[in-house]
N, C-alpha and C positions, 0 to 999 in steps of 0.2 A: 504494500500500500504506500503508497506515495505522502512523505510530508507536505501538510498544509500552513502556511504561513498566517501571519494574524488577517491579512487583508484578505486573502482568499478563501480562507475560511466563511470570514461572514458572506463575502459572496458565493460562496457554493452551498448546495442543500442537504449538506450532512447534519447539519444542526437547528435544519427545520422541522423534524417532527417533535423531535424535546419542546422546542419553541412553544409550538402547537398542544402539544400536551398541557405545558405549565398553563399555557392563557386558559385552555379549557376548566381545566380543574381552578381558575382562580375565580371564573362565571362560575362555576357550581356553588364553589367557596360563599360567591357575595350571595347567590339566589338563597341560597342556604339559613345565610344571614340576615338576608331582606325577611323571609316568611318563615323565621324561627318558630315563632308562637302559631303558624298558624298550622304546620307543619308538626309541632309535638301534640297540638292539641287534635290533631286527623288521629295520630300514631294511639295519644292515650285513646280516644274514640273506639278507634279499631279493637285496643289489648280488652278494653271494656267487655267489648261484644262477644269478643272470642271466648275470655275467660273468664268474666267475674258473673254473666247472665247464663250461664253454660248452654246456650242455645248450641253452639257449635261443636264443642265439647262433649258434652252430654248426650248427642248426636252418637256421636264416635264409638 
């Protein structure tokens, strides 16, 4: 494999999918953070139904 220097580096696309990765997961990160509460309170909803009303459970 060939050495890449600092300049050709940034321009060649060996270092674009990292790139690409970080930015995605840093939109997760903030959505994540934007609709925290609305988001735990789906999650508690859910564990509700599942497990504490034994409809689904109880099912089983």
């Amino acid at each position: 494999m060939k050495r890449l220097n600092k300049h050709s580096f940034i321009k060649s696309s060996l270092g674009m999918g990292t790139v690409e990765v970080v930015i995605i997961i840093a939109i997760l990160v903030a959505l994540a953070l934007t609709f925290r509460q609305a988001l735990t309170n789906y999650a508690q909803s859910v564990m509700d139904y599942v497990f504490d009303e034994g409809k689904v459970i109880g099912q089983i």
